[in-house]
C-alpha positions as CSV (number, residue, x, y, z in Angstrom):
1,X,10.5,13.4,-19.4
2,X,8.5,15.9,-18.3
3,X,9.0,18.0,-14.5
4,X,5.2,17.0,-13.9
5,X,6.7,13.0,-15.0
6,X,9.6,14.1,-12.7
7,X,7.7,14.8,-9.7
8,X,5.7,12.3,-9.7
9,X,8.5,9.4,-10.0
10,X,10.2,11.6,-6.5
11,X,7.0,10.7,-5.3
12,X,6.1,7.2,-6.1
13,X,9.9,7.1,-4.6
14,X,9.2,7.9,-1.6
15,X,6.1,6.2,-1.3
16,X,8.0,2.8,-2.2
17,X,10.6,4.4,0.7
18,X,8.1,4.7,3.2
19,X,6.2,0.7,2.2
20,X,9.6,-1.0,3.4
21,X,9.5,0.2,6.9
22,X,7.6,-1.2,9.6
23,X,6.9,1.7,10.8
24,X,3.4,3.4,10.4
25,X,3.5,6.5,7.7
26,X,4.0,9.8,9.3
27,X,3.0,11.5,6.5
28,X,-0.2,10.9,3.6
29,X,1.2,9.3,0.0
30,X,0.1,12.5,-1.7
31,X,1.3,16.3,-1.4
32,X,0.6,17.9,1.9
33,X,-1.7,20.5,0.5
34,X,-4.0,18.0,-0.7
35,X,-4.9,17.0,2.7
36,X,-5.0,18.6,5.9
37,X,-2.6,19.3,8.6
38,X,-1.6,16.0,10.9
39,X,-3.7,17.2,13.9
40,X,-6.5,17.4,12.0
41,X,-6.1,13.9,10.4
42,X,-5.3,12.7,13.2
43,X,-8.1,13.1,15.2
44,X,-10.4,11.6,12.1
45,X,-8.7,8.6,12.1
46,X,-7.5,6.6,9.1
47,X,-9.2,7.6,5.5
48,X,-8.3,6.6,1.7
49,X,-9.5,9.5,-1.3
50,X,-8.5,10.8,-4.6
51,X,-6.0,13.3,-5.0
52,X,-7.1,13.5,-8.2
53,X,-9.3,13.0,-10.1
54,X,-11.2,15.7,-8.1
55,X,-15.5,14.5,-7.6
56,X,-17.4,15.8,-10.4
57,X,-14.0,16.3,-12.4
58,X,-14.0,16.3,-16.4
59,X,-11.0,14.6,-17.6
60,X,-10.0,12.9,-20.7
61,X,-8.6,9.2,-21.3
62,X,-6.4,8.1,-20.1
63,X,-7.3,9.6,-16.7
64,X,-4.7,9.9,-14.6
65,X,-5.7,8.4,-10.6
66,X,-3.1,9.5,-8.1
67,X,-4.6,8.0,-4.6
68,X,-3.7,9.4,-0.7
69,X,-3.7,7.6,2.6
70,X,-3.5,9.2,6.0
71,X,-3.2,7.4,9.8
72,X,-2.6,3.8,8.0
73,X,0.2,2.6,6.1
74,X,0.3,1.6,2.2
75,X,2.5,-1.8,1.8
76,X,2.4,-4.1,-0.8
77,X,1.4,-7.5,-0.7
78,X,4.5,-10.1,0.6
79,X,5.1,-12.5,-2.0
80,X,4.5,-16.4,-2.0
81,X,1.4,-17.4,0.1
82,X,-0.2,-15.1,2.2
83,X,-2.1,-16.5,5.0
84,X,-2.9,-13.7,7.6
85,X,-2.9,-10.0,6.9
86,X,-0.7,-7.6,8.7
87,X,-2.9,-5.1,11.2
88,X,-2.2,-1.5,10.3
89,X,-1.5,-2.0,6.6
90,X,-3.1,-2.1,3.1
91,X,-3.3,-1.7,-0.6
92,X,-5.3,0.0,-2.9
93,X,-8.3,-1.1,-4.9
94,X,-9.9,0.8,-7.8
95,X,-13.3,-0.2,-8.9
96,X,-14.5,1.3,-12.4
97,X,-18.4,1.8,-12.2
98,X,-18.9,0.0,-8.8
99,X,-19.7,0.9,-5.1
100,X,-17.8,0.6,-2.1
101,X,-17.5,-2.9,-0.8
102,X,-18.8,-3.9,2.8
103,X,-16.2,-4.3,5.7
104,X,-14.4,-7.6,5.2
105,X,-16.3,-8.7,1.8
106,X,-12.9,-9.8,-0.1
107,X,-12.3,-7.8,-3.5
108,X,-12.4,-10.6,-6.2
109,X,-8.6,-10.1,-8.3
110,X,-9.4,-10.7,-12.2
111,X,-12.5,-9.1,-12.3
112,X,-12.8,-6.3,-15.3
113,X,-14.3,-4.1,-12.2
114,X,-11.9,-4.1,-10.0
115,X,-8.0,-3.0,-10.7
116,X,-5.3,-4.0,-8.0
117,X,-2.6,-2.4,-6.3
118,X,-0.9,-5.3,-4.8
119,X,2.4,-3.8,-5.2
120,X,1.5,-0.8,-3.3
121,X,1.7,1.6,-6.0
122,X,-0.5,4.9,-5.4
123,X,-1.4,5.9,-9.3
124,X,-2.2,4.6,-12.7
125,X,-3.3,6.1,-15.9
126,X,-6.6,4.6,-17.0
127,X,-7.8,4.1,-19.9
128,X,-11.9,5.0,-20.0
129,X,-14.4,5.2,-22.3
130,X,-16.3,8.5,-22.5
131,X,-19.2,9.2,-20.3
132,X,-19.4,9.4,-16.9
133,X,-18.1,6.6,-14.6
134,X,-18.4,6.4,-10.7
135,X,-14.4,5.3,-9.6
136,X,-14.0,3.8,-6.2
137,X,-11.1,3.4,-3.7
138,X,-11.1,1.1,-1.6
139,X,-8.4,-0.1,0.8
140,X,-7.7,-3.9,1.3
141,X,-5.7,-6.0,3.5
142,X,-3.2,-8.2,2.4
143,X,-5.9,-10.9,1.8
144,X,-8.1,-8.2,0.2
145,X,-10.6,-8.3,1.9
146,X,-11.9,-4.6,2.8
147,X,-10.8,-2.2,5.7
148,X,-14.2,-0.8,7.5
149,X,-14.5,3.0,6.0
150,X,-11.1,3.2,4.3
151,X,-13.4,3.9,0.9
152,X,-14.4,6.7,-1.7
153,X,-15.9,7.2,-4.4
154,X,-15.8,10.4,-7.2
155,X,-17.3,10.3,-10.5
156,X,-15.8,11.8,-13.4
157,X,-16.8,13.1,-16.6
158,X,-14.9,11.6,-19.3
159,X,-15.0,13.9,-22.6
160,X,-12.9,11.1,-25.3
């Protein structure tokens, strides 16, 4: 396994660490130098983006997504039937070749759009055709529905 494959299990680790409390997350899912200090963050509010790919990025397939969250926690769903979502927490939503979804519009699971993260994981490595594709995160409640302005999108240039 590779120290890049290394680092990024520590990190998916502590992620997973951080999901189990009930606590709010001091600290983004990514690296602190990919977003700024808390004060700053802070005083923006909550926001979802890529860590990487980077907007405008040329990559090749499979394109690795690593996702960051700051001033809301990342939780995964609770199993068995979920009736009412928790305040304060969410998963992430990729959407391949789509737009942001409007405040509270549910994001449909089993669509070939739309990729869930209802185990609260923060990356994937995706598989893409070449071209360029628009990638969209979007943050969604434990119902799914969508979380006013937690949402970006970056497109990517994918070379084979």
């Amino acid at each position: 396994m590779s120290l890049r494959s290394h680092l990024v299990l520590l990190a998916s680790l502590v992620v997973v660490g951080a999901c189990g409390s009930n606590e709010p997350a001091s600290q983004p899912a990514s690296s602190a130098s990919a977003s700024p200090p808390a004060a700053a963050s802070a005083a923006s509010g909550p926001r979802v983006f890529f860590v990487e790919p980077q907007n405008g990025a040329t990559v090749k397939s499979p394109v690795h997504l690593t996702f960051g969250i700051e001033n809301y926690q990342l939780a995964a769903v609770p199993p068995g039937t979920v009736e009412t979502s928790r305040p304060g927490m969410g998963h992430h939503h990729v959407g391949i070749d789509t737009d942001c979804l409007s405040s509270g519009a549910t994001i449909v699971k089993g669509t070939p759009s739309w990729v869930h993260f209802g185990d609260g994981k923060a990356e994937i490595d995706m598989q893409l055709p070449p071209g360029q594709h628009k990638l969209t995160l979007q943050l969604g409640d434990d119902l799914h529905k969508t979380i006013e302005g937690l949402c970006q999108t970056v497109t990517v240039n994918v070379t084979e």
